[in-house]
C-alpha positions in Angstrom: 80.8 106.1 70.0 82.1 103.1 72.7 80.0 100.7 73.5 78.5 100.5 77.0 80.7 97.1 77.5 84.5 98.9 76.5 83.1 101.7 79.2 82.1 99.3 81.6 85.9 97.8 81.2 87.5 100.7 81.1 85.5 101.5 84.6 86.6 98.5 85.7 90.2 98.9 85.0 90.4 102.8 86.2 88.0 102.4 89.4 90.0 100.0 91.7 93.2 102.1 91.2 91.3 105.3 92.6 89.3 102.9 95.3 93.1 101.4 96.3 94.7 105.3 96.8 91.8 105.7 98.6 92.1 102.4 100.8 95.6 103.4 101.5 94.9 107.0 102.1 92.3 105.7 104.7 95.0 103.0 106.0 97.9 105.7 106.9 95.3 108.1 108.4 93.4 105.3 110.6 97.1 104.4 112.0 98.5 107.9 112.6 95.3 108.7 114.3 96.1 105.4 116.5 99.5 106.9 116.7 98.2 110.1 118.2 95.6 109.4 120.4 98.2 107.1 122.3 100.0 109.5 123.2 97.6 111.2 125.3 98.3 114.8 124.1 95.3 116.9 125.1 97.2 120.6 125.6 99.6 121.6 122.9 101.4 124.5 120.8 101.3 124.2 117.1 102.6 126.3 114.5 100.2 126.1 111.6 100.6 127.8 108.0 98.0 128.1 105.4 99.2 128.6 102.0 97.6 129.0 99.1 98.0 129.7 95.0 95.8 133.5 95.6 96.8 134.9 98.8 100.8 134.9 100.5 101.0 132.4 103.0 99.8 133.1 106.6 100.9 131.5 110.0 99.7 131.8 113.4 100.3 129.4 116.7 97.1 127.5 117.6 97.4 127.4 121.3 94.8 123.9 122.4 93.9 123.0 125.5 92.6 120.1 126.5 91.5 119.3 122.7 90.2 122.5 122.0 91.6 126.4 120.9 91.8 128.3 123.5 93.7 131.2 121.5 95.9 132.1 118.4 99.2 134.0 118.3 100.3 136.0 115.2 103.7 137.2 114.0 103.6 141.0 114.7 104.7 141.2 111.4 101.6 140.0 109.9 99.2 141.8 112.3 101.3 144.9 111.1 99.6 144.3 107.2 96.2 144.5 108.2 94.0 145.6 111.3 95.4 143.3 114.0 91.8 142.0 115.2 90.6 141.1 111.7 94.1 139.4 111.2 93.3 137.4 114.7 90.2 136.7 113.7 91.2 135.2 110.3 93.8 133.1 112.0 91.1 131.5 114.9 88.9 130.8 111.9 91.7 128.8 110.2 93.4 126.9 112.8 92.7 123.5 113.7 93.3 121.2 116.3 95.0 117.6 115.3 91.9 115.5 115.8 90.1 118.5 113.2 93.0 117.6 110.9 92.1 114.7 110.6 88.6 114.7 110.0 89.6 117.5 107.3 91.4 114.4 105.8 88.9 111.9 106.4 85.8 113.9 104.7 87.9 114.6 101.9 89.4 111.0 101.2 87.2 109.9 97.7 85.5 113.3 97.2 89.0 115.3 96.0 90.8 114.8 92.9 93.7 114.5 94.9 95.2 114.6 98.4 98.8 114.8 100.0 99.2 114.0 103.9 102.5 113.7 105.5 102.4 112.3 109.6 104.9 113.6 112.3 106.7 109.8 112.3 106.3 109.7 116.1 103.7 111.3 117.0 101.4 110.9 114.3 99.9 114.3 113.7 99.8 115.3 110.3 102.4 118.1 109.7 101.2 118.7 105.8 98.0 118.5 104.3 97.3 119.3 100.3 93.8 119.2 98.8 93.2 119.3 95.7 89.5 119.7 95.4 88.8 119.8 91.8 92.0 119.3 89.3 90.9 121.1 86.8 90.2 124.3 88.4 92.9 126.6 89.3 94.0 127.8 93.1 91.5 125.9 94.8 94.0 123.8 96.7 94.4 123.6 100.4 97.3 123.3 101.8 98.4 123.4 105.6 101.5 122.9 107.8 101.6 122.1 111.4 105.6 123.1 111.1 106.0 123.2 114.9 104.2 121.4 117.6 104.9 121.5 121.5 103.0 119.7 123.9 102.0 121.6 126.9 102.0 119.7 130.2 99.1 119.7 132.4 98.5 123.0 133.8 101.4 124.4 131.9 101.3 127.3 130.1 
């Protein structure tokens, strides 16, 4: 058996590692946020994927306007494998806007055993997010793509 002291060390040595991912995690997230939001971009396109160990991937187009869905588009490809509305449905429930992505991100930073976020370098949106909610359970993982975004001017379509 340890004693409480070599536990309380070992805590010490482990915990500042997991609290300085975390700080940094917060850090990049905080400044692409920034990066975003100074952009202005309140209508968009985005191509969105949601992959995952148990089911093939999916992908739809979250269409947002002014900062919220307004609709989804699906590959006719995909609605072809199941009943279109239930594939429809499945995609609206999924998509995200950016500023969802990145609350996603936020409420997860210190409560997942890991997580993975690449930014768009300009724009700041996250174009891949990875989850890892418990390690040591199997296909639990979340992962998204934003593998196509196109902002929308004001009134376009």
């Amino acid at each position: 058996m340890r004693s409480p002291m070599v536990l309380a060390g070992l805590c010490l040595f482990v915990l500042p590692s997991c609290t300085d991912a975390n700080d940094a995690l917060r850090d990049d997230l905080a400044a692409a946020r920034a990066t975003w939001q100074s952009q202005g971009i309140a209508s968009y396109d985005a191509g969105q994927e949601w992959l995952c160990e148990c089911t093939p991937p999916f992908a739809w187009v979250a269409h947002v306007r002014q900062g919220r869905i307004e609709r989804v588009s699906v590959d006719a490809e995909q609605l072809a494998t199941d009943e279109p509305d239930v594939v429809v449905a499945e995609a609206m429930e999924r998509a995200f806007t950016v500023e969802g992505a990145f609350d996603v991100i936020e409420e997860w930073i210190g409560d997942a055993d890991g997580i993975e976020v690449t930014y768009h370098a300009s724009l700041g949106y996250p174009t891949s997010i990875r989850i890892d909610k418990n390690e040591r359970m199997m296909d639990e993982e979340i992962f998204w793509r934003i593998v196509d975004l196109r902002v929308v001017a004001p009134g376009g379509e």
